[in-house]
C-alpha positions as CSV (number, residue, x, y, z in Angstrom):
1,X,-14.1,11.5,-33.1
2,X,-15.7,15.1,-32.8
3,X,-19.0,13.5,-34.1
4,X,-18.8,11.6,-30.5
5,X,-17.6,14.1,-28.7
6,X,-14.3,12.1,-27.8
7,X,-11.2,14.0,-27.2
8,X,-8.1,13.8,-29.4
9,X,-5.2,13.1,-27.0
10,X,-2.0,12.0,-29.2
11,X,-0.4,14.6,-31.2
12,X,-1.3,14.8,-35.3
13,X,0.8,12.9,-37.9
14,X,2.8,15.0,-40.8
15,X,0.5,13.0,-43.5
16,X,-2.6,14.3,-41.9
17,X,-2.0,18.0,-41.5
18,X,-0.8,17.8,-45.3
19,X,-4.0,16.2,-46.1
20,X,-6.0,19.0,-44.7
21,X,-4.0,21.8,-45.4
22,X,-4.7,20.0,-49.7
23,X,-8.5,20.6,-48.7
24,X,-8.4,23.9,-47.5
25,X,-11.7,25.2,-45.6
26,X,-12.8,21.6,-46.2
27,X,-10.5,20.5,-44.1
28,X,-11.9,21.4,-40.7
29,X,-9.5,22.6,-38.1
30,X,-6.7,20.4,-36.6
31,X,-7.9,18.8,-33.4
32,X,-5.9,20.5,-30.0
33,X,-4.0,18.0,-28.1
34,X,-3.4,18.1,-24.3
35,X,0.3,17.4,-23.6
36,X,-0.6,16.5,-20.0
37,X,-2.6,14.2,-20.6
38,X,-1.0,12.7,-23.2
39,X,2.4,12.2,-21.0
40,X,-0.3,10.3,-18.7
41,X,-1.0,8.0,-21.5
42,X,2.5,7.2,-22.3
43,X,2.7,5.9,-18.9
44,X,-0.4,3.6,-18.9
45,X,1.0,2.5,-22.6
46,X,4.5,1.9,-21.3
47,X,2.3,-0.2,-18.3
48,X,0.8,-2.2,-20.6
49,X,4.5,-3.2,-22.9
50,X,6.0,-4.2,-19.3
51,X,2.8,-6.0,-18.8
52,X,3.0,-8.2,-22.3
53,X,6.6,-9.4,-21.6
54,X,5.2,-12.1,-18.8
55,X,4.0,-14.7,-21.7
56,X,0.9,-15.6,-19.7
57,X,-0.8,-12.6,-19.5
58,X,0.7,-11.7,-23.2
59,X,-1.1,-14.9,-24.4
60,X,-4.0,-15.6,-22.1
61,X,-3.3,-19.0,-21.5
62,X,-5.3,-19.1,-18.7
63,X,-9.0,-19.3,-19.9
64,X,-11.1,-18.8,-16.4
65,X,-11.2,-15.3,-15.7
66,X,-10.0,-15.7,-12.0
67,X,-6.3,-17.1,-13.4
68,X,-5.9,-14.7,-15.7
69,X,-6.4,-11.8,-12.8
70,X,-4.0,-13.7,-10.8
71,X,-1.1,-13.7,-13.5
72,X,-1.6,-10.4,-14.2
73,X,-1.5,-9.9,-9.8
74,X,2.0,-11.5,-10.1
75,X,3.1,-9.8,-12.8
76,X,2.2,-6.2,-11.5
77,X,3.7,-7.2,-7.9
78,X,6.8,-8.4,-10.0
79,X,7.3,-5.5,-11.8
80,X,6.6,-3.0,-8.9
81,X,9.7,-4.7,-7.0
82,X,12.0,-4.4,-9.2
């Protein structure tokens, strides 16, 4: 991820810091994580489980492009009113 310059958002797991704490200097630093923006991402990821309960969009059973937005329309305008 550093190699492409990509920005580690989630937080490190225990198995990983004890990795790199077994190399030493090898082990590069830990990468920072921004709490703000991960909280955003929870969100979006939360979004996205509400999103997969409506079988339809879940499964793509709608091949043309143009059904699948409109199931996924539905299913955002269903969620929003509850």
């Amino acid at each position: 991820m550093r190699d492409r310059q990509v920005t580690f958002v989630s937080q490190e797991r225990e198995d990983r810091i004890a990795r790199r704490a077994t190399k030493g200097s090898r082990g590069r630093r830990p990468p920072a994580c921004d709490t703000k923006i991960y909280k955003q991402r929870n969100v979006v990821e939360g979004c996205f489980n509400r999103l997969k309960q409506f079988r339809d969009v879940a499964t793509r059973y709608a091949k043309c492009a143009a059904y699948y937005q409109a199931g996924l329309t539905i299913a955002a305008i269903v969620l929003w009113l509850r």
